[in-house]
N, C-alpha and C positions, 0 to 999 in steps of 0.2 A: 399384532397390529402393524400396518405398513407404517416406515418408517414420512413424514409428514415432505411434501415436495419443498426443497427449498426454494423453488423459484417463488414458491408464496409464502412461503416462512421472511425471506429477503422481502416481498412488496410489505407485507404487511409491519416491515419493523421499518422499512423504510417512510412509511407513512407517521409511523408515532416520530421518528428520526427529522423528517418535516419541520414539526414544530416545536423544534428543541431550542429550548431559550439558557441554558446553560451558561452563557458565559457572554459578553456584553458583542460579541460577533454577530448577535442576532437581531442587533437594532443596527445596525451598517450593511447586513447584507441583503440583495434581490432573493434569494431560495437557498434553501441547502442543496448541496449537491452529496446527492450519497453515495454513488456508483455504479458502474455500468458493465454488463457483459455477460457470461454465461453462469448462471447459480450452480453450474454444476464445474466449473472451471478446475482446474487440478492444478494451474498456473495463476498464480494473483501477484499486480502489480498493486505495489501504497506508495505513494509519493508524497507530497508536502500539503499543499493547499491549496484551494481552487484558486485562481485566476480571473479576470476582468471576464472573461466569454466564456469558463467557466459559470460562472454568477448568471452570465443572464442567459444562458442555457441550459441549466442543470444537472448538466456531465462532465466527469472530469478530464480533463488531457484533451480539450477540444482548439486550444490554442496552437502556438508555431512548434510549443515542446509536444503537443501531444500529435500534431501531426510528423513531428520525426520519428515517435512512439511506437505508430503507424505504421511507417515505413521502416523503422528498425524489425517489427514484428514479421511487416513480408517478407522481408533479407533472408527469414528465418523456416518460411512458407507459414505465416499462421497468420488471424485476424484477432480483431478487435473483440470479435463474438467469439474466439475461441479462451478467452480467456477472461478474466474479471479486473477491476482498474478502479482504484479507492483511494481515499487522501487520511492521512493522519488527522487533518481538522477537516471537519466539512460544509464551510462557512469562509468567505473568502476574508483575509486581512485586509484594512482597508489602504490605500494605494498598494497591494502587491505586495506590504515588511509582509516579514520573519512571524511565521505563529508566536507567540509569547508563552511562555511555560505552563503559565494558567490555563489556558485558550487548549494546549496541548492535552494537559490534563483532563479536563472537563470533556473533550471530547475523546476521550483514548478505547474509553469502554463502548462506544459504537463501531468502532472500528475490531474491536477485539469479539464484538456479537457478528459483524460481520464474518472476521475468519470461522467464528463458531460452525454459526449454518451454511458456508460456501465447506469449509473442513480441506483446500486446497493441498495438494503436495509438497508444494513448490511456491513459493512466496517473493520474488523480487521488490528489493528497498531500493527504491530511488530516491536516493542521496542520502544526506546528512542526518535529517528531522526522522523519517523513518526507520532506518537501519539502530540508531538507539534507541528509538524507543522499542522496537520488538527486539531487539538484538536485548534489551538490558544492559550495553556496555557503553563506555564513554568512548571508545574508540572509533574517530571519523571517518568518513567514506574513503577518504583518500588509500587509509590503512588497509581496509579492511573489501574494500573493491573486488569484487570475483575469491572472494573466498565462502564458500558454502560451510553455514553453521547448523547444528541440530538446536531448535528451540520446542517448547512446548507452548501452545497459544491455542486460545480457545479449546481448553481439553485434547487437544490433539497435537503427536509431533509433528513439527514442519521441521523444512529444508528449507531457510534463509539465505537467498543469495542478493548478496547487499553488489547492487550495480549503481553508478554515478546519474542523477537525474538527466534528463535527453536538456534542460535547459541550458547546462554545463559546458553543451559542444554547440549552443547558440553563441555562449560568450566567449566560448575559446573552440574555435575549430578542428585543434591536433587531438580535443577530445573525442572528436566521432567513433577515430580509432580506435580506440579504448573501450568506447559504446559499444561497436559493432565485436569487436573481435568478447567481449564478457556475455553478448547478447550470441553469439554461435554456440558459448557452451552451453546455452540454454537448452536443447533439445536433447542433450544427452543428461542433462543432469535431473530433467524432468523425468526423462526414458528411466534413470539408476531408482528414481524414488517412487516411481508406481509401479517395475517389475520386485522393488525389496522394499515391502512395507515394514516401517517400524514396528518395533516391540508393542505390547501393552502398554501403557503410558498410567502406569501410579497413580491408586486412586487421589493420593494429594495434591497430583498435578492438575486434577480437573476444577480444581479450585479457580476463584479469580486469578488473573495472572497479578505476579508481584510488582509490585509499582517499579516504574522505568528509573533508571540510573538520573540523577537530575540535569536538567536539560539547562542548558545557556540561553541565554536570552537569544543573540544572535548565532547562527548555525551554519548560515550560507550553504550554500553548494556542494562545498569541498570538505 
């Protein structure tokens, strides 16, 4: 039997995804936003949390950080459509705080359905909130910036490359540099993980993933 098209495996979980009342982010927000881009993407971006135009749009990265996103992605020659773009909660906080660890929690397993059926190569964490939670580690972006880690997520290994979120070089400018120069190694390190696919990955790895390292209430940025 052919394997089921993700692009409607993704609408049809996006729709249950809809009307997720999980956690009290669903009486404060206009829609969930669940994610945008190509279902068959080999490159996936997860960032933090929707946004003010986020929320009344219902895509993520559509703000001033997603249009640097954007343009970091052309730097690179790629689009928006060539890759896929998802947030850790998806439900926006209300004035713009910090997901809260609960909020984090309750929403992790949609995110982790998503890697499921997108099955990406290549995973960039933008910033803090993301990078532990799929990383598992307590160690901050600041650390941990442009270093590719082997995880297993969604039954399948990925290549984690924990990058600083594009808002970071809104609030401090000498960060673009940083941005742009982790976002060049992006095309080879995509190129190393689809010409040498991992091993097998262990029937126990296909398991849920193991709960994340605990989260801190605030995370910021950095």
């Amino acid at each position: 039997m052919a394997a089921a098209d993700p692009s409607l495996s993704l609408l049809a979980y996006g729709d249950v995804v809809a009307g997720c009342e999980r956690c009290a982010l669903a009486a404060t927000r206009t829609q969930v936003v669940f994610g945008s881009g190509s279902p068959h993407a080999d490159l996936m971006f997860v960032g933090e949390a929707p946004g003010f135009h986020e929320d009344k749009q219902g895509v993520p990265f559509v703000g001033a950080a997603g249009k640097l996103l954007s343009k970091l992605l052309e730097g690179i020659g790629m689009t928006r459509e060539d890759v896929y773009v998802a947030n850790t909660v998806k439900c926006r906080p209300p004035g713009n705080r910090d997901p809260l660890p609960g909020e984090i929690e309750s929403c992790e397993s949609h995110l982790f359905k998503q890697i499921e059926l997108i099955q990406p190569k290549v995973i960039a964490t933008l910033g803090n909130f993301a990078t532990k939670l799929l990383s598992g580690k307590p160690d901050g972006i600041t650390r941990v910036h442009g270093v590719p880690q082997d995880v297993v997520l969604g039954g399948n290994k990925v290549l984690l490359f924990p990058i600083f979120h594009p808002a970071a070089a809104l609030y401090t400018p000498r960060m673009l540099d940083v941005l742009e120069a982790d976002f060049r190694r992006l095309p080879d390190i995509l190129g190393t993980a689809i010409e040498h696919p991992p091993a097998e990955v262990p029937a126990a790895a296909l398991a849920s993933p193991a709960p994340s390292a605990e989260v801190p209430t605030q995370l910021g940025l950095f």
